[in-house]
LUMMARMI-674692 format. One record per residue: residue number from 1; z, y, x of N, C-alpha, C in turn. Coordinates in nm, 3 decimals. Atoms other than C-alpha are relative to their C-alpha. Layout:
+-----+---------+---------+---------+---------+---------+---------+---------+---------+---------+
! num !    n_pz !    n_py !    n_px !   ca_pz !   ca_py !   ca_px !    c_pz !    c_py !    c_px !
+-----+---------+---------+---------+---------+---------+---------+---------+---------+---------+
! NUM !       Z !       Y !       X !       Z !       Y !       X !       Z !       Y !       X !
...
+-----+---------+---------+---------+---------+---------+---------+---------+---------+---------+
//
This chain:
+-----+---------+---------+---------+---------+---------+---------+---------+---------+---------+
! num !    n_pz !    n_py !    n_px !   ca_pz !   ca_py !   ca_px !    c_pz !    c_py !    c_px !
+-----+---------+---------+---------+---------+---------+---------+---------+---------+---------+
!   1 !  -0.064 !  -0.114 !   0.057 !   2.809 ! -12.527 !  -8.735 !   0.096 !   0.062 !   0.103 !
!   2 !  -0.067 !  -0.080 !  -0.092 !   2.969 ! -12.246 !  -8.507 !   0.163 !  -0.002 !  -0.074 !
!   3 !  -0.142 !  -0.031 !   0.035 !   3.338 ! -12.234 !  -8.509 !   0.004 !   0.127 !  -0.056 !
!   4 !  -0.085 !  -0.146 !   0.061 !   3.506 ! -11.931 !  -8.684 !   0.127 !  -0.006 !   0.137 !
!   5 !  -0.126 !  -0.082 !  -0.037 !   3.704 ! -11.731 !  -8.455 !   0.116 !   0.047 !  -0.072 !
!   6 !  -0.103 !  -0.068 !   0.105 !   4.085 ! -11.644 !  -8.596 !  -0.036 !   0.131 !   0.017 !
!   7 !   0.014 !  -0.152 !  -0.006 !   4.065 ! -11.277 !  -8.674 !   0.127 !   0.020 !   0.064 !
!   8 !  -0.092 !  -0.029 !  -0.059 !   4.309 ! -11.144 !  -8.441 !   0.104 !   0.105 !  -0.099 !
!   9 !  -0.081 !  -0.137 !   0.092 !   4.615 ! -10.932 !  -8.646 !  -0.023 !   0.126 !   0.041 !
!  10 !   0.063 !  -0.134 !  -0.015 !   4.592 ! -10.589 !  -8.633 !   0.089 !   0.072 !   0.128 !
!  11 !  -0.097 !  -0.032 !  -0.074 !   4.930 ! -10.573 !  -8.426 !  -0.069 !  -0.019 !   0.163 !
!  12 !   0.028 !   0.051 !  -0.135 !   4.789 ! -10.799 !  -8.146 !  -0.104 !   0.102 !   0.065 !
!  13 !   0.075 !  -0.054 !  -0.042 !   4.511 ! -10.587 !  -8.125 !   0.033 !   0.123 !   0.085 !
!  14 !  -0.093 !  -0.119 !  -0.067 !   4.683 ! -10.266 !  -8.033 !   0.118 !  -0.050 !   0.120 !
!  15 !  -0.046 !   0.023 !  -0.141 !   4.884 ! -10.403 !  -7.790 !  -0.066 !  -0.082 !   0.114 !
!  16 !   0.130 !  -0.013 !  -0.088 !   4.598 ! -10.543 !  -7.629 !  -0.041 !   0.114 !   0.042 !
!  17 !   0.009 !  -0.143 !  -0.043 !   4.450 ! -10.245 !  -7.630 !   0.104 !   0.112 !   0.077 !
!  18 !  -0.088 !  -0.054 !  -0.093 !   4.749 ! -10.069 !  -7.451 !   0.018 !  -0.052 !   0.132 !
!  19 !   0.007 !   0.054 !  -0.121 !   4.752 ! -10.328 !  -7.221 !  -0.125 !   0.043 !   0.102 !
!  20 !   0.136 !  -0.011 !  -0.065 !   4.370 ! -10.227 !  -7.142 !   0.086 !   0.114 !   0.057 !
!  21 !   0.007 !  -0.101 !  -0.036 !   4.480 !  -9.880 !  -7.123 !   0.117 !   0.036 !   0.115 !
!  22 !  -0.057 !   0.002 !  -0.136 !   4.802 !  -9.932 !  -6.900 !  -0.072 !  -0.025 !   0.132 !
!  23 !   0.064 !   0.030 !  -0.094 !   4.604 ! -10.114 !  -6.678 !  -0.104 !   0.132 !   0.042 !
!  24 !   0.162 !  -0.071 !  -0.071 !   4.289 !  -9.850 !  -6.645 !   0.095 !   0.091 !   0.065 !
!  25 !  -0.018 !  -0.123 !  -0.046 !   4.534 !  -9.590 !  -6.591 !   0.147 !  -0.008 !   0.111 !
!  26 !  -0.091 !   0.015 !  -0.081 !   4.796 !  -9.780 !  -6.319 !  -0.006 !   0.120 !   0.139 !
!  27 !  -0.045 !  -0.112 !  -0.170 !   4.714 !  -9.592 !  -5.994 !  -0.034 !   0.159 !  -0.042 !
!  28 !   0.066 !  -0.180 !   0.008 !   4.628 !  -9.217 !  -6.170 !   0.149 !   0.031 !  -0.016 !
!  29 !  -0.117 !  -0.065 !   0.017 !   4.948 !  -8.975 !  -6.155 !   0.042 !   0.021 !  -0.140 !
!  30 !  -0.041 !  -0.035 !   0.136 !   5.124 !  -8.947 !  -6.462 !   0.002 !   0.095 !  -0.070 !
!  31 !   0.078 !  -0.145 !   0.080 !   5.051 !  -8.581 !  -6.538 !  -0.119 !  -0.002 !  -0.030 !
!  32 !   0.217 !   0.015 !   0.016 !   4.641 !  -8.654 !  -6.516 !   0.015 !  -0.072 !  -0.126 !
!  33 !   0.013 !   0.103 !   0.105 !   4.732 !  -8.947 !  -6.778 !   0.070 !   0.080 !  -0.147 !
!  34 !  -0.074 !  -0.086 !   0.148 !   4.978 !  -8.733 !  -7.009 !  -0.104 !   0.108 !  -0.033 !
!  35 !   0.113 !  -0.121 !   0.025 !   4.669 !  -8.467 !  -6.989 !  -0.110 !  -0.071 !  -0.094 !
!  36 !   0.153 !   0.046 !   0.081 !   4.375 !  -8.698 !  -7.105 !   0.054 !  -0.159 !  -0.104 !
!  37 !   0.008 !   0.116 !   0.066 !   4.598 !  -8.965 !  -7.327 !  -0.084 !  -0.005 !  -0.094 !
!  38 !   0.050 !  -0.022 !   0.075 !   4.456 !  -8.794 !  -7.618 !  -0.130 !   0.024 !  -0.003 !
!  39 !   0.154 !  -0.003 !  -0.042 !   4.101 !  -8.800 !  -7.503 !  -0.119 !  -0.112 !  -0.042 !
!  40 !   0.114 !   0.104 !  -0.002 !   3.812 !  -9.037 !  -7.494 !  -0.016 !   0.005 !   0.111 !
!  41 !   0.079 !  -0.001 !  -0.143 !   3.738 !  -9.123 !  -7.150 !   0.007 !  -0.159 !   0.019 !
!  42 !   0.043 !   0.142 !   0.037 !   3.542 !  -9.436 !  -7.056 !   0.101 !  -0.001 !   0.137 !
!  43 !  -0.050 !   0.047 !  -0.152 !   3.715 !  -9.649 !  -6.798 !  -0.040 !  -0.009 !   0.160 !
!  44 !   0.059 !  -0.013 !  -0.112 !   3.457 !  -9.589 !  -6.539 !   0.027 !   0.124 !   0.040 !
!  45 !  -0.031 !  -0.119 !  -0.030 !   3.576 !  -9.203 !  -6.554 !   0.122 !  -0.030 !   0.063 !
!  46 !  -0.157 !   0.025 !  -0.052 !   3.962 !  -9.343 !  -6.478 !  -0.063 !  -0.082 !   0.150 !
!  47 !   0.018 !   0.075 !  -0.102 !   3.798 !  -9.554 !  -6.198 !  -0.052 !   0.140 !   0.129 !
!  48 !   0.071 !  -0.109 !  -0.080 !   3.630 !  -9.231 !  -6.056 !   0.138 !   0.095 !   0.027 !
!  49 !  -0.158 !  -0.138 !  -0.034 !   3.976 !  -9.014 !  -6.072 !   0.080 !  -0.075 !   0.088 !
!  50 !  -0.094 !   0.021 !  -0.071 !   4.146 !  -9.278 !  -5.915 !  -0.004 !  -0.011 !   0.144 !
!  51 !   0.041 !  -0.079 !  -0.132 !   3.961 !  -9.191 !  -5.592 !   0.048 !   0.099 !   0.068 !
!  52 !  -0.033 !  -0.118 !  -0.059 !   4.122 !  -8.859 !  -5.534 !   0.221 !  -0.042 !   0.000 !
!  53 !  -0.143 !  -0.070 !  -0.067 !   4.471 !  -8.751 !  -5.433 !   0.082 !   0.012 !  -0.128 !
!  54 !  -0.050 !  -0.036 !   0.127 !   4.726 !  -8.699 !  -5.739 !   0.005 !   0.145 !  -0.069 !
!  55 !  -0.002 !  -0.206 !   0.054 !   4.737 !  -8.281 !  -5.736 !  -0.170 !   0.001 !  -0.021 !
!  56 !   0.161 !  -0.006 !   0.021 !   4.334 !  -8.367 !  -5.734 !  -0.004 !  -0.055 !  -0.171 !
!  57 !   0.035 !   0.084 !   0.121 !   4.365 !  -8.596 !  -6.029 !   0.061 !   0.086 !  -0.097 !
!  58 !  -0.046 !  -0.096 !   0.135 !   4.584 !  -8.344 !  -6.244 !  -0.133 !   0.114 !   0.020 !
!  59 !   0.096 !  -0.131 !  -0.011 !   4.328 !  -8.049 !  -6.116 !  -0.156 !  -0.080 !  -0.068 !
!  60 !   0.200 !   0.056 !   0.061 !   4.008 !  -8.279 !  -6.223 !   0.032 !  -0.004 !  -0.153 !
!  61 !  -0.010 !   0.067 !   0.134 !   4.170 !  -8.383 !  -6.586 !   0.008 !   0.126 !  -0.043 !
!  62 !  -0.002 !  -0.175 !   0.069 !   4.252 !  -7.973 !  -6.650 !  -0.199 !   0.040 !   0.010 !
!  63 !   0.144 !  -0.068 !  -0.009 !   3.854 !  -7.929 !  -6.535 !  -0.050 !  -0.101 !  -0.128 !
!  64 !   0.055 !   0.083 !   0.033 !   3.758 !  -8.232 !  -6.722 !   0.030 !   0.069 !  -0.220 !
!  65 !  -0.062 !  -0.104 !   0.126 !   3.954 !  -8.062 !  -7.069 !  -0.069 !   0.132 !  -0.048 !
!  66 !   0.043 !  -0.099 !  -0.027 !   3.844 !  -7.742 !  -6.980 !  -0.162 !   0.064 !  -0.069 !
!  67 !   0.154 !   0.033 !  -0.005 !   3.457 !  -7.840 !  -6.992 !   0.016 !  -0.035 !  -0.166 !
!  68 !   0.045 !   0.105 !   0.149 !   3.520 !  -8.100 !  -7.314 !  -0.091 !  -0.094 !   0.099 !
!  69 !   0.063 !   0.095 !  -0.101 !   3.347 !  -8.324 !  -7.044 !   0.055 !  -0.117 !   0.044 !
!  70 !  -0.040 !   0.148 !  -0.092 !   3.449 !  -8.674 !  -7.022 !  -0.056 !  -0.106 !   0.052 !
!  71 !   0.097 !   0.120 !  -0.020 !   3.208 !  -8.886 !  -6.918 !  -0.009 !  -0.032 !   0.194 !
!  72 !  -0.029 !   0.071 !  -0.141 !   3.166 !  -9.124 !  -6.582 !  -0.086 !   0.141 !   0.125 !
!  73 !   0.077 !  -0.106 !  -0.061 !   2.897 !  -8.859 !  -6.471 !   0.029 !   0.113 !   0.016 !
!  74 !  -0.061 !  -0.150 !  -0.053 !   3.102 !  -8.511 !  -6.449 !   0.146 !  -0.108 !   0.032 !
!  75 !  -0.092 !  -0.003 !  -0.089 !   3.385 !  -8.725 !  -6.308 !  -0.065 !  -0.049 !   0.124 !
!  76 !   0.067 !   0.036 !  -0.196 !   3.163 !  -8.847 !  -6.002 !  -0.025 !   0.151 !   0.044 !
!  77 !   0.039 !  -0.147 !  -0.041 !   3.067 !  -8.473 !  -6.003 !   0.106 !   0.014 !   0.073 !
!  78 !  -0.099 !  -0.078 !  -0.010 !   3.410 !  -8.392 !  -5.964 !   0.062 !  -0.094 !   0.131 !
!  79 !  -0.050 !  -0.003 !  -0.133 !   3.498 !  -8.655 !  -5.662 !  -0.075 !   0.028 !   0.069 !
!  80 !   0.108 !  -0.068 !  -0.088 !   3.161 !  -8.524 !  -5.492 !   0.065 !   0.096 !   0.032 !
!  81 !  -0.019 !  -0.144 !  -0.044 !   3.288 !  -8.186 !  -5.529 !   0.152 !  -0.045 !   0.093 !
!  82 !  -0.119 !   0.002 !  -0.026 !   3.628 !  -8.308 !  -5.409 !   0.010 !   0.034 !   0.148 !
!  83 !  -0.046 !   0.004 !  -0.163 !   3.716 !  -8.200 !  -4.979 !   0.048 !  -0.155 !   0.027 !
!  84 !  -0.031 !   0.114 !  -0.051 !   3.755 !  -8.528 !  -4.806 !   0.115 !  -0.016 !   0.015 !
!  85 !  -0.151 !   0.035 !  -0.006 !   4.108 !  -8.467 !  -4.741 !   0.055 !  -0.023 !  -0.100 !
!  86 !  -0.044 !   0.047 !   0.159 !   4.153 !  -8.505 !  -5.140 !  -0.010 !  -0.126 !  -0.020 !
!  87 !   0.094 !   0.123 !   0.078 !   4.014 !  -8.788 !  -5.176 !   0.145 !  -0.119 !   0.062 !
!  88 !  -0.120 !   0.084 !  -0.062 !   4.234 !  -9.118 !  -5.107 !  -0.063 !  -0.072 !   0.089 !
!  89 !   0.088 !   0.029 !  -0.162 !   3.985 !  -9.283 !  -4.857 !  -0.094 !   0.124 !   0.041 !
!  90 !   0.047 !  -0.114 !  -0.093 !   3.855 !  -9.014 !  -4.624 !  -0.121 !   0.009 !   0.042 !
!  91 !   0.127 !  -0.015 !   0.012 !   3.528 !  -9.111 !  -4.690 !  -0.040 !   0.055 !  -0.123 !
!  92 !   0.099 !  -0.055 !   0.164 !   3.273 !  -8.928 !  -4.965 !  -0.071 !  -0.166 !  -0.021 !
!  93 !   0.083 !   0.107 !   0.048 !   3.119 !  -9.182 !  -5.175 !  -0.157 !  -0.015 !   0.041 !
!  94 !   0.153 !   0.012 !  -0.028 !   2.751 !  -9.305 !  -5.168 !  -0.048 !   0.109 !  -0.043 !
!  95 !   0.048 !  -0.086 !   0.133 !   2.651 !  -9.086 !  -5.467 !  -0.032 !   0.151 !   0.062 !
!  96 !  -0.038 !  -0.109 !  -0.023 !   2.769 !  -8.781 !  -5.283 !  -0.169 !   0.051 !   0.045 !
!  97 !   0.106 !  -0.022 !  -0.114 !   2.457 !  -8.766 !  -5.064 !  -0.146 !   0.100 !  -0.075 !
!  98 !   0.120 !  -0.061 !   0.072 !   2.215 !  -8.632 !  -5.353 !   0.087 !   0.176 !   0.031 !
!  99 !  -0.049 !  -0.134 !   0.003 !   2.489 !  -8.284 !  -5.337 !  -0.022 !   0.041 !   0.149 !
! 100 !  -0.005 !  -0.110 !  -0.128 !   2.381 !  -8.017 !  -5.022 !   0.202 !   0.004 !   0.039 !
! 101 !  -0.179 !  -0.057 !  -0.054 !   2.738 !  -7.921 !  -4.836 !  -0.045 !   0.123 !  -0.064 !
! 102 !   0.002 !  -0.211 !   0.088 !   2.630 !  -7.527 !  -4.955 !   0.044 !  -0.052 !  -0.151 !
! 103 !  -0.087 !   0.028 !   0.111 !   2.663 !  -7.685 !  -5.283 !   0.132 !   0.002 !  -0.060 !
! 104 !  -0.165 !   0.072 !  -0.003 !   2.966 !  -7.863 !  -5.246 !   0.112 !   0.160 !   0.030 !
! 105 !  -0.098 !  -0.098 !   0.001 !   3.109 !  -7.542 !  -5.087 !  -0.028 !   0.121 !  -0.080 !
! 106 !  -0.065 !  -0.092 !   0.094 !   3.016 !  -7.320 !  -5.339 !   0.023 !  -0.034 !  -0.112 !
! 107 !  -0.083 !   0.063 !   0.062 !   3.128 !  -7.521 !  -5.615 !   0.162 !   0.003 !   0.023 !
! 108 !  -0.131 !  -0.057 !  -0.047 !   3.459 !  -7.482 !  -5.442 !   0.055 !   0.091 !   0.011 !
! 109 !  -0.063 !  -0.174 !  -0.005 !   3.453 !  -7.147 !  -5.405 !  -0.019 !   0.070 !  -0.157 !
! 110 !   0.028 !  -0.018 !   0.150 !   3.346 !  -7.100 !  -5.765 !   0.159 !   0.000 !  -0.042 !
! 111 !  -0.123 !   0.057 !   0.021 !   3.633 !  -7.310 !  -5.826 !   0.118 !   0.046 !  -0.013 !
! 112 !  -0.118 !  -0.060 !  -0.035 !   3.875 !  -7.151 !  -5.643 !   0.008 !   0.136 !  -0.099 !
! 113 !   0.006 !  -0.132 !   0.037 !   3.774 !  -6.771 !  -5.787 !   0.041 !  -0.039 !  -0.145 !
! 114 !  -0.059 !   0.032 !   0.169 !   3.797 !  -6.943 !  -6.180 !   0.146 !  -0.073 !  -0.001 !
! 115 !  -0.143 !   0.037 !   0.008 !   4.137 !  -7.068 !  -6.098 !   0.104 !   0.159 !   0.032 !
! 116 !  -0.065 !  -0.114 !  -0.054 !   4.258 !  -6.745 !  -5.975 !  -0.011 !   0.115 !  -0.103 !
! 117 !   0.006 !  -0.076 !   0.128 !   4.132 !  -6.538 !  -6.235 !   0.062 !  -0.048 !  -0.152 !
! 118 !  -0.071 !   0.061 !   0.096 !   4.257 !  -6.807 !  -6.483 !   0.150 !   0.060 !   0.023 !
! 119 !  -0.163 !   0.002 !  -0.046 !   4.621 !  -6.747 !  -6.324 !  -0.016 !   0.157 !   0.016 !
! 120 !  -0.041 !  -0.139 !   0.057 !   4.575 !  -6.348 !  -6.368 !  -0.021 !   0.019 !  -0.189 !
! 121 !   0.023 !  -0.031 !   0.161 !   4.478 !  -6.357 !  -6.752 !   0.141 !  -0.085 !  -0.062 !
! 122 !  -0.106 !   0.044 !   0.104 !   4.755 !  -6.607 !  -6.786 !   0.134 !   0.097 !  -0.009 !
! 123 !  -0.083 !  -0.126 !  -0.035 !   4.980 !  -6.329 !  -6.603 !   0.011 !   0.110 !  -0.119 !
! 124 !   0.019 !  -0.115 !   0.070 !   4.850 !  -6.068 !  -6.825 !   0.057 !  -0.018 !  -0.164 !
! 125 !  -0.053 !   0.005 !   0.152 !   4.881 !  -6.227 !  -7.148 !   0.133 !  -0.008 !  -0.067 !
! 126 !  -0.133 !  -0.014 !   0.017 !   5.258 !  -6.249 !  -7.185 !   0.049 !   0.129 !  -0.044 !
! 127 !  -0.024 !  -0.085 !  -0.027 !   5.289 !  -5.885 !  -7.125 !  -0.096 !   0.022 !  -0.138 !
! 128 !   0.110 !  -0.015 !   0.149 !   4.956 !  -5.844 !  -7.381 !   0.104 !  -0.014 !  -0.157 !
! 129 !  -0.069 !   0.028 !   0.147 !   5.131 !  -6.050 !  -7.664 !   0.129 !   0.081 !  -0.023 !
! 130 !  -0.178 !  -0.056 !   0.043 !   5.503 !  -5.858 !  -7.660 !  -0.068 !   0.119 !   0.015 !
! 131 !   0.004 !  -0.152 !   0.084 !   5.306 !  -5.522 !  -7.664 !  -0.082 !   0.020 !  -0.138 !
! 132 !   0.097 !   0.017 !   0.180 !   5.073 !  -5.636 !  -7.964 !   0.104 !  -0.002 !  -0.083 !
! 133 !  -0.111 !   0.033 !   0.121 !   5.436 !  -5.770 !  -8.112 !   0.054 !   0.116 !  -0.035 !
! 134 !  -0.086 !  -0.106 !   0.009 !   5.611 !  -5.449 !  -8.048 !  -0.087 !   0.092 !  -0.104 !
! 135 !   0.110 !  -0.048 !   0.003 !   5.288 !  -5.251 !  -8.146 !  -0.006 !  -0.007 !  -0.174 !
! 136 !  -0.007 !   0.055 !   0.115 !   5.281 !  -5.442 !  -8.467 !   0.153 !   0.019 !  -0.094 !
! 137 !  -0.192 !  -0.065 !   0.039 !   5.659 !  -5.372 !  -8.564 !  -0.049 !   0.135 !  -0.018 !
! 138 !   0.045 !  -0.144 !   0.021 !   5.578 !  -5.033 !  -8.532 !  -0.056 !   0.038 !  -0.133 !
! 139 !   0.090 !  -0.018 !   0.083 !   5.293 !  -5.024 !  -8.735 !   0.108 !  -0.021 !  -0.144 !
! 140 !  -0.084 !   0.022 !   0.115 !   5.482 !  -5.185 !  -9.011 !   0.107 !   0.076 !  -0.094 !
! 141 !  -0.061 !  -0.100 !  -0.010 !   5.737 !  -4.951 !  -8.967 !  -0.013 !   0.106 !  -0.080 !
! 142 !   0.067 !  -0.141 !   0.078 !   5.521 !  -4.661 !  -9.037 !  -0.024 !  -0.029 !  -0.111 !
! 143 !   0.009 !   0.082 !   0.144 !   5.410 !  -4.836 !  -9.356 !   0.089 !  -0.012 !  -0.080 !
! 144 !  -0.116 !  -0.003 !   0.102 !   5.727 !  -4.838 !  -9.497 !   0.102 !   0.146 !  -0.053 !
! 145 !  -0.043 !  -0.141 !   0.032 !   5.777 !  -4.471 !  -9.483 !  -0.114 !   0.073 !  -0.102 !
! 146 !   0.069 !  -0.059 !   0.098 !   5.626 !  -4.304 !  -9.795 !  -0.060 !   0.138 !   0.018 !
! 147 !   0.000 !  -0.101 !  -0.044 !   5.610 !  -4.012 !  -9.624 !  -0.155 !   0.047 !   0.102 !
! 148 !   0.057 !  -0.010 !  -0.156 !   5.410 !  -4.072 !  -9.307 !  -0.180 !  -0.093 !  -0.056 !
! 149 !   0.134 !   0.039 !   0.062 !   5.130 !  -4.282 !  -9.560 !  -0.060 !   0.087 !  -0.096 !
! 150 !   0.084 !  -0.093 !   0.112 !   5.061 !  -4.002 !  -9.767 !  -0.055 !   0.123 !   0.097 !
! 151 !   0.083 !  -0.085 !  -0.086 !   5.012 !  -3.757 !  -9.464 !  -0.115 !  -0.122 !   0.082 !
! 152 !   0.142 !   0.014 !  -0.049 !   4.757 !  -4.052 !  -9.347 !  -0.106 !  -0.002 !  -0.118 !
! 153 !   0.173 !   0.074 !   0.126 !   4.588 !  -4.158 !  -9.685 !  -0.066 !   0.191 !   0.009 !
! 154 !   0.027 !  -0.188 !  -0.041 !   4.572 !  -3.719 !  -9.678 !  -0.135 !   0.051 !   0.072 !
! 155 !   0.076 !  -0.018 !  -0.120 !   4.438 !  -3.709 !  -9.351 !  -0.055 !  -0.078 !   0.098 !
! 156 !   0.067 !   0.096 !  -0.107 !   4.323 !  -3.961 !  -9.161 !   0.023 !  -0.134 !  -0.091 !
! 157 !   0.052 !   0.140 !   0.158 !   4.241 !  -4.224 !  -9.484 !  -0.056 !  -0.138 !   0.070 !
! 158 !   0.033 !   0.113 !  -0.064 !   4.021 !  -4.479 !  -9.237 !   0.100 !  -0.069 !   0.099 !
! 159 !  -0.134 !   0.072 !  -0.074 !   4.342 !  -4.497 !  -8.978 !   0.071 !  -0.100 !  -0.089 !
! 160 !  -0.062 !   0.055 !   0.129 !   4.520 !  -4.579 !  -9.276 !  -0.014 !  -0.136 !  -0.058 !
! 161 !   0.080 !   0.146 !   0.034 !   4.298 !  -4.870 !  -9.414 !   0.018 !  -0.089 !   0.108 !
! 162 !   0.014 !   0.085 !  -0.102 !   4.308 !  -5.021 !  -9.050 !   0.179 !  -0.018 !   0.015 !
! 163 !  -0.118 !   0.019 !   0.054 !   4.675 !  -5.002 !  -9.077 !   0.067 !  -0.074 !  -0.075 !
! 164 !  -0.004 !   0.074 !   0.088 !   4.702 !  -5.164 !  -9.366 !  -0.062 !  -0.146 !   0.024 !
! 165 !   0.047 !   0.099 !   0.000 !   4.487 !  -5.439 !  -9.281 !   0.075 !  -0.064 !   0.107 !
! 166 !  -0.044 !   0.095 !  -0.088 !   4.708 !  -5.521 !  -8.967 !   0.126 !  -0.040 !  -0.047 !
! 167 !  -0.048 !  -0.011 !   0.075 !   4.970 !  -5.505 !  -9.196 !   0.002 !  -0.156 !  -0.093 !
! 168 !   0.061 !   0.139 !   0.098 !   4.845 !  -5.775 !  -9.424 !  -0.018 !  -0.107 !   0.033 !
! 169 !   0.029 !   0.157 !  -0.065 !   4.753 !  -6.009 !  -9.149 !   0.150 !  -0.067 !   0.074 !
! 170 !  -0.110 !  -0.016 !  -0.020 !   5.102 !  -6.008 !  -9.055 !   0.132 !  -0.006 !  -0.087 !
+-----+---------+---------+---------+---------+---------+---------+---------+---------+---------+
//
């Protein structure tokens, strides 16, 4: 007759488990880790990040988010794609060898252009939201003058309705 294992408490378990997860995630920078605590990523993905550089490892966990992509296979992508000087040994892996360099560099240049355009929309939107807010005040505004809704319901009745509806969501 096989022994019975004790069932472990529920406590021990969880701090086991933390222990796993301190451990997987000792040598990654602490922004990459505060990015993907809330994630699923197997430990062979943390073994693959901890290959690169630390401004690499926050820039892979924002791509890795980005995507919804956590798996061991788009993070080898991602030290393939990585410049050798990223990386923390100054060699490319084995793996790499299936990716062309044209690849590799336009993946990078991809890269670069969706980071850059990311960092003008984030520019823009600040400025966007406080003229929608202002925009919206307004509107409201007009809406509260009895005056200025009877020359639209009057005359311009569909403005009116769209008016109202931003009105409402608000």
């Amino acid at each position: 007759m096989a022994k019975k294992s004790k069932p472990r408490p529920v406590i021990k378990a969880f701090q086991h488990r933390r222990v796993n997860i301190k451990r997987r995630t000792l040598s990654l920078c602490p922004e990459a880790v505060e990015l993907l605590k809330s994630r699923y990523v197997s430990r062979y993905a943390f073994a693959e990040l901890k290959k690169m550089l630390p401004a690499r490892q926050i820039e892979a966990a924002q791509l890795m988010i980005a995507m919804n992509e956590f798996s061991v296979g788009f993070a080898r992508l991602l030290v393939s794609a990585t410049p050798c000087d990223r990386l923390v040994e100054l060699k490319k892996p084995k793996y790499v060898a299936r990716l062309a360099l044209k690849q590799i560099a336009r993946m990078e240049q991809e890269s670069t252009n969706l980071d850059h355009q990311v960092c003008l929309i984030a520019q823009s939107y600040g400025d966007d939201h406080l003229d929608l807010v202002v925009v919206v005040g307004y509107v409201l505004r007009l809406l509260e003058n009895a005056r200025v809704v009877r020359f639209l319901a009057q005359n311009y009745s569909e403005l009116l309705s769209e008016f109202q509806k931003i009105a409402e969501s608000h």
